[in-house]
Backbone bond lengths (Angstrom), bond angles and torsions (degrees), N, CA, C in turn:
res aa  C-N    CA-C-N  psi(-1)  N-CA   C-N-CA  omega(-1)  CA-C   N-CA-C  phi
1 X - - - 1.450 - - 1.528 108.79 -
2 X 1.261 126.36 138.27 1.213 143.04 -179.91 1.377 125.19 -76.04
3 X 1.483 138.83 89.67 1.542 112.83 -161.85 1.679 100.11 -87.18
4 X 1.267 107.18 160.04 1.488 120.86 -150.22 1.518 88.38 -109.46
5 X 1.634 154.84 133.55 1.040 141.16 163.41 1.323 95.64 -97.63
6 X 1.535 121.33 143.64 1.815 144.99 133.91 0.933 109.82 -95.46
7 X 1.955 77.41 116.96 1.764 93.09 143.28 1.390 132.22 -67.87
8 X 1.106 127.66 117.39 1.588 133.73 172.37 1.473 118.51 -75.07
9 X 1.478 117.14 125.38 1.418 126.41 -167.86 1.457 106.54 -126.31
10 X 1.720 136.54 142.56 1.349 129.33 -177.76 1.483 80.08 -118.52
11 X 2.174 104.39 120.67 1.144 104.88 125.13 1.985 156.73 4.34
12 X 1.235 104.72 53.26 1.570 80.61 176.88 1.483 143.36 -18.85
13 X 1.613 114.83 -33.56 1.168 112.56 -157.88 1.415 81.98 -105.10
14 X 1.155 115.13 -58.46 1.662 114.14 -153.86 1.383 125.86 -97.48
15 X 1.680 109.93 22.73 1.555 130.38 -150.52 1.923 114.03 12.41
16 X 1.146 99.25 29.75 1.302 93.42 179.12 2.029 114.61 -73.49
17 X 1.031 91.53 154.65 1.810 97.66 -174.85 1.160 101.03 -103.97
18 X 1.909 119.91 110.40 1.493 115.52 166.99 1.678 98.30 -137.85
19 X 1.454 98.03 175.20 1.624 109.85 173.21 1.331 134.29 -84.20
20 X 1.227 136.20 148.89 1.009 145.93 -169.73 1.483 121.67 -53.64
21 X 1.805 106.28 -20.70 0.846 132.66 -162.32 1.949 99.43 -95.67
22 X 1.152 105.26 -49.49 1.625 113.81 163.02 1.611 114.25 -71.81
23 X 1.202 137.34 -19.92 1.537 114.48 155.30 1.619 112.67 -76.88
24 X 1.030 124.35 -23.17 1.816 124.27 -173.09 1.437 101.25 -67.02
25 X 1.753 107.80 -46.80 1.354 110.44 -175.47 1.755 109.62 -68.64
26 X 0.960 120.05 -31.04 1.634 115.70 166.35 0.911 129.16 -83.24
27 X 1.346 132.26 -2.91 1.534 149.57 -177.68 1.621 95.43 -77.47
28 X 1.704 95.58 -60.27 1.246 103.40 -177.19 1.640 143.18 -59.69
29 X 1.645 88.44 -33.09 1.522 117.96 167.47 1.409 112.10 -54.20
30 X 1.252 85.30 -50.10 1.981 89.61 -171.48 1.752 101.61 -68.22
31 X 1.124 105.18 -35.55 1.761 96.52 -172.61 0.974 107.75 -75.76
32 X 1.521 142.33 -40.17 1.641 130.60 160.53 1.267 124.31 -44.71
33 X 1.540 102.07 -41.44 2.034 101.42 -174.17 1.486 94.67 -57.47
34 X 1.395 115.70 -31.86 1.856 94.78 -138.04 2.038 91.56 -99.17
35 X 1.052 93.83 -5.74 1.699 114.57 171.26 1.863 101.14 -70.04
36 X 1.565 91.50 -84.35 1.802 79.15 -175.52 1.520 116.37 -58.36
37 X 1.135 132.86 -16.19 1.537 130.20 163.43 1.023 119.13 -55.55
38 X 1.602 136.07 -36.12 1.355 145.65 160.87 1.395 107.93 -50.10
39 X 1.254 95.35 -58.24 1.875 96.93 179.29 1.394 119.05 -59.61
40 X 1.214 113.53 -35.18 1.495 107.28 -162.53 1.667 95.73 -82.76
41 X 1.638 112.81 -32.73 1.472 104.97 171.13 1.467 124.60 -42.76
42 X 1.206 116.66 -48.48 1.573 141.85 -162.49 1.846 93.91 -88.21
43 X 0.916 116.76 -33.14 1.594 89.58 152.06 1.394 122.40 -91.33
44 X 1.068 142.40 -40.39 0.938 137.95 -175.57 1.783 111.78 -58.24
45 X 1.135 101.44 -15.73 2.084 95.32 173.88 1.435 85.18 -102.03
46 X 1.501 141.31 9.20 1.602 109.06 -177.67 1.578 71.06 -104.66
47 X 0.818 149.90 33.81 2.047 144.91 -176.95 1.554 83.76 -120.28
């Protein structure tokens, strides 16, 4: 079995303690939502 190391990061705002691995995944999240939202805007005015 492979052990997986995290990096541990504190929040600025909310001193909360998460991984490096959970900001990438929200970095990313947020840049897809706001991606297909563009898209779905831009069809929806060519409708």
């Amino acid at each position: 079995m492979v052990k997986k190391m995290l990096t541990k990061v504190t929040c600025p705002h909310c001193n909360k303690s998460i991984t490096l691995d959970e900001v990438f995944a929200h970095s990313l999240k947020d840049k897809m939502d706001k991606e297909y939202e563009n898209k779905y805007n831009l069809e929806v005015k060519k409708n």
